[in-house]
N, C-alpha and C positions, 0 to 999 in steps of 0.2 A: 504493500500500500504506500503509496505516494503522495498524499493528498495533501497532509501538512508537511513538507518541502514545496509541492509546486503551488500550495495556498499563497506560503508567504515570499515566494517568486511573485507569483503574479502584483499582489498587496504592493511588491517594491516596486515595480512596474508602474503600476497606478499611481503609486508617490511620486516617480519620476514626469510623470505627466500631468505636471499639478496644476500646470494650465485649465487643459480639461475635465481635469476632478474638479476644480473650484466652479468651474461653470456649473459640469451639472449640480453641485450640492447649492451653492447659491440661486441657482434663476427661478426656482418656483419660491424659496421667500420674496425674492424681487418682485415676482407677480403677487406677490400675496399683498407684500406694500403697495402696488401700485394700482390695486384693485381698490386696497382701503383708500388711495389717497381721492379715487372717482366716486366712491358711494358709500364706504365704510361711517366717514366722520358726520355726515350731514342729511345721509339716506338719499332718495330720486328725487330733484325739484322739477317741477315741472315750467315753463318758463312761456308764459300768456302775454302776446300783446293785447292792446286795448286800445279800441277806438270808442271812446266815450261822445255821441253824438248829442245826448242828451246833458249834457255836464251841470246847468243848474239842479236838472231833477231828482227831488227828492229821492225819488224808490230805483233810479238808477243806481245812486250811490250808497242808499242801504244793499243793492244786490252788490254791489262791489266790496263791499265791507264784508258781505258773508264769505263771499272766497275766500280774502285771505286768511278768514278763520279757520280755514281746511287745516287739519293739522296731522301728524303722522303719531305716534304713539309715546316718543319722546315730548308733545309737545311742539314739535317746529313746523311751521309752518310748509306745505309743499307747495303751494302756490307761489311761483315768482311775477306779479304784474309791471310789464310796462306800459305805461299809457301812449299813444302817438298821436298825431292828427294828419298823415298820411296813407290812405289804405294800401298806395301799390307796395313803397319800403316795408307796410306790413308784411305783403305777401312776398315779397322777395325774401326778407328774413326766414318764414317757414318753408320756401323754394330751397335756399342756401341751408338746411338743418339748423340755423340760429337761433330757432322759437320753434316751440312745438304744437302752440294753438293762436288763432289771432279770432278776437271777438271783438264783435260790432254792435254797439248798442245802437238803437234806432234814437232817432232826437224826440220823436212823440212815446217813449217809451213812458216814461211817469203819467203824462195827461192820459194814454189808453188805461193803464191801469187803474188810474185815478177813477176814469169814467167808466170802469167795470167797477169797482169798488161800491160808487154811490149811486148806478143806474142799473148793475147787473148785466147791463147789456154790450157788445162786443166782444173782445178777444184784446187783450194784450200784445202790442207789437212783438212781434217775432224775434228773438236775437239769432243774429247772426254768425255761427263758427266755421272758422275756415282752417283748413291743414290740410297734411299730407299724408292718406292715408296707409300707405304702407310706414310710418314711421309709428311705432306701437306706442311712444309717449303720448303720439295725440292723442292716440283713442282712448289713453287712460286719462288724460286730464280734460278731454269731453267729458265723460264719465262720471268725473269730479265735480266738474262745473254743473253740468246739466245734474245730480241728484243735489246739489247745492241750493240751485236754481227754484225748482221746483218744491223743496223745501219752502224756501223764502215765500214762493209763491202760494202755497199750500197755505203756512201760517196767514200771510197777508189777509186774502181770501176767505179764511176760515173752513176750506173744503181738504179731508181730512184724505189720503192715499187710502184707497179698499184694499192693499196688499202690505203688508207687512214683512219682510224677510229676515229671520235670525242669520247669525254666520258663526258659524263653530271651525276651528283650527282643527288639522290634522294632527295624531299624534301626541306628542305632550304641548302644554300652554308656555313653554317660552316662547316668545315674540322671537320671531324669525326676521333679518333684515334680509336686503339685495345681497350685501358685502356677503353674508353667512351661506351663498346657496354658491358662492363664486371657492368657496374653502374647498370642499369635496376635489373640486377639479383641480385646484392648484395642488394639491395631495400630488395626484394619480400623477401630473405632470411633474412632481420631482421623480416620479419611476419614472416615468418615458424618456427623461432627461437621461438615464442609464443607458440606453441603447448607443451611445458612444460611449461610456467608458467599459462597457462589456465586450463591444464587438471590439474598442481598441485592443482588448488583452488575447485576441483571436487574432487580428487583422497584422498585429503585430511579431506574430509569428509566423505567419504569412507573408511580409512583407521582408524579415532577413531572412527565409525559409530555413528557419528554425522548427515549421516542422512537421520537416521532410528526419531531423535529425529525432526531434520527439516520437515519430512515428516506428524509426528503430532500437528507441530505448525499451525502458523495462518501464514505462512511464506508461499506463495504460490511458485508451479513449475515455475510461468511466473512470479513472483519479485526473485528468485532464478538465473533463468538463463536472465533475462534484468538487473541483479546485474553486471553476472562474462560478458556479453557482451561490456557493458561502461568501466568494470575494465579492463578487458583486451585491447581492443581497444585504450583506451589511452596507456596502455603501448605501443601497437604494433606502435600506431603512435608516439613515444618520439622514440623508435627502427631507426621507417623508417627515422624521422627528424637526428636523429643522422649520420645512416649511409649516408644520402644527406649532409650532412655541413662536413663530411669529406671528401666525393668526392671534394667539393667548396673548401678544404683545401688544397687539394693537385693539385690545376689549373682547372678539371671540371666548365664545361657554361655551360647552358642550356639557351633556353628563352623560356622554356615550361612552362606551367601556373600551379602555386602550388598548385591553388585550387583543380585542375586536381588530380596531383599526390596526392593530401593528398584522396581526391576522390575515387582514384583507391586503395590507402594504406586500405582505410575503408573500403571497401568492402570485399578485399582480409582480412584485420583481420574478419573479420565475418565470412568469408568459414573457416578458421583455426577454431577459436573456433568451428565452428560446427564438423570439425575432430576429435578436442579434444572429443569433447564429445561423439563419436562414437568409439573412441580411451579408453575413459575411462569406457566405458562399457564390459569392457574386462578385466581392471586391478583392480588390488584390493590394491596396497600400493605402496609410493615415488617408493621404489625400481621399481618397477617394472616400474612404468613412465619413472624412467632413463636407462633402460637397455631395458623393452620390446617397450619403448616409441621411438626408435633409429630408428627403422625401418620404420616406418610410415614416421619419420623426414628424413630419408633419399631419400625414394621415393619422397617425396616431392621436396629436393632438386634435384634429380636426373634427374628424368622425368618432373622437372618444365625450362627444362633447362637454370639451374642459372650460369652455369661455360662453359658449354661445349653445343652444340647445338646438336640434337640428328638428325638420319632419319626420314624424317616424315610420318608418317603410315593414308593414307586417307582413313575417316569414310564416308562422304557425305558432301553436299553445299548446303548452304543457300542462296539463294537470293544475289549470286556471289560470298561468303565466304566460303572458305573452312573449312571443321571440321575435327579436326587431332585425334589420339588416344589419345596424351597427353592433347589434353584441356578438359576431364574429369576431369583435375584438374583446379579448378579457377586459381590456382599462377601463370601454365603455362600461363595461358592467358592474368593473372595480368603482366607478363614481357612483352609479345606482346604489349600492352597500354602504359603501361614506357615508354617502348621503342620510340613509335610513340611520345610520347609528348616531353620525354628530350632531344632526339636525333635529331628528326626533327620537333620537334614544331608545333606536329600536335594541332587541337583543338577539343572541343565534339564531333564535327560532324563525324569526321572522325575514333575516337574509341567508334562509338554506337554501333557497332557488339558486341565489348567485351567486353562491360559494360554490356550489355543485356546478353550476356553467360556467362559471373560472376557473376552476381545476379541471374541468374537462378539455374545455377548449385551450389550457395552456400545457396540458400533456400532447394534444394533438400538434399544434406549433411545433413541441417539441422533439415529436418523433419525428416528424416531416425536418426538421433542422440536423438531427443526429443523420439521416438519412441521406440527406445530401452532402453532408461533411462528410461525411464517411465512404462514399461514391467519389467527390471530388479529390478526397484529399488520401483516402487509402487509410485510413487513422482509424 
């Protein structure tokens, strides 16, 4: 057995290229800052022009005063108003993504009210919202505005809503912000960050063909790759631990169980390395891990989705689990499990689905990786 000799070979390897260790252990805390620094501290504002056409009128400016009572659950306000007296620089700003919603008060907007008020008769001028509707802010701070709105009007009036809606939270009752659902992802993306320092401790013996020499030793293929597994895996979990204690720095709770997440971390370093090594049966030197190496890392982040939440494309179900396109990749599936534990404190029971499709589908990686190294390389 071989394995603790070519462990701590490889380990010194990886020190030696401490360039690329420091990238990957550092850039998912980087994202994790620079996620808090967009929505962590202040949560979503939503940013409303205003064409106040009415601006003596009373019941104008009480409905403008209820907006910016809108408040998020700290308390802050998510309304941002600016007022103009230009309609087109309105629309040009929500043309240009610089506003998210632009509202037009009419100038008879108080006297129509006034005159449904004391005569019952008419309709209240119409206000006018303008956006763009593929930008998802608008439609939520439509949303805002108009049950705002209708509030106001409601009381005004005295004509009570026939529908009532309760809203119940998923899960347990901590308040969940933006910042908190962006965590899960920046997790999974300190693994993905491993698929160069994994495949380097591959590519790198490939590149001095050193091993063509490995392959003559007494150095076996299974103490070879249960070497760069241990070696890697710690790094991937020093990664995931990192990018968690900067979430914890910058306000992030959880009371999901760490055993979990370190759990879910492990597994998911396992399906990477088996990437890597399906990744490095293709490349022949550094260069090429860094430049043809990009693309595998990006799909990973892309369709794991770590930033942004994609359509979801159904494959078929399991035993009431749905199966998506994207959970051919373990990561994708490794953020689903995240998700359940830090965010709502799930426990085993409840991500056995995804544990069981993560270690399936990163055993299967991995045969298909030993497969072809072992074709390619004779090892």
């Amino acid at each position: 057995m071989k394995i603790l000799p070519n462990f701590i070979k490889t380990f010194k390897e990886n020190i030696r290229d401490w360039k690329i260790l420091i990238l990957v252990v550092v850039f998912a805390p980087f994202f994790v800052y620079l996620m808090y620094m967009y929505l962590g501290s202040s949560g979503v504002i939503y940013n409303v022009i205003l064409l106040n056409l009415d601006g003596k009128g009373i019941y104008a400016n009480e409905l403008i005063d209820e907006w910016t009572k809108i408040k998020n659950e700290d308390g802050k306000s998510v309304i941002n108003i600016l007022q103009v007296s230009d309609s087109e620089s309105a629309k040009k700003m929500i043309r240009d993504k610089n506003a998210d919603l632009f509202i037009t008060i009419p100038e008879d907007f108080s006297d129509s009210l006034r005159n449904y008020l004391n005569n019952r008769k008419g309709l209240p001028s119409p206000i006018l919202n303008f956006g763009d509707q593929t930008n998802i802010k608008y439609m939520m701070s439509t949303s805002l505005i108009d049950y705002a709105s209708f509030s106001y009007i409601g009381i005004k009036t005295g004509i009570e809503i026939p529908l009532n809606v309760r809203y119940e939270s998923s899960g347990n009752q901590r308040k969940i912000r933006d910042f908190d659902l962006f965590v899960p992802g920046s997790l999974v993306l300190s693994v993905i960050m491993m698929l160069f320092t994994a495949g380097a401790s591959i590519v790198r013996e490939i590149e001095k063909e050193t091993i063509n020499r490995l392959s003559l030793s007494k150095l076996s293929s299974f103490d070879f790759m249960t070497a760069l597994i241990i070696n890697q895996t710690i790094i991937g979990i020093i990664g995931l631990l990192l990018a968690l204690l900067s979430a914890f720095s910058v306000g992030y709770k959880t009371d999901g169980s760490i055993l979990l997440i370190l759990l879910i971390g492990t597994i998911a370093c396992f399906s990477i390395i088996s990437i890597s090594i399906i990744m490095t049966c293709f490349i022949k030197s550094m260069f090429g891990l860094l430049t043809i190496g990009c693309f595998p890392f990006f799909i990973l982040m892309f369709f794991s989705d770590c930033f942004m939440p994609l359509p979801k494309i159904n494959l078929f179900g399991i035993s009431g689990n749905q199966i998506y396109l994207n959970d051919i990749l373990p990561t994708a599936t490794a953020i689903k499990a995240l998700n359940k534990v830090l965010n709502y404190s799930s426990g085993i029971s409840d991500i056995q689905f995804e544990l069981v499709l993560m270690i399936i589908s990163s055993v299967i990686y991995f045969m298909i990786g030993i497969i072809l190294f072992k074709w390619k390389y004779k090892y």
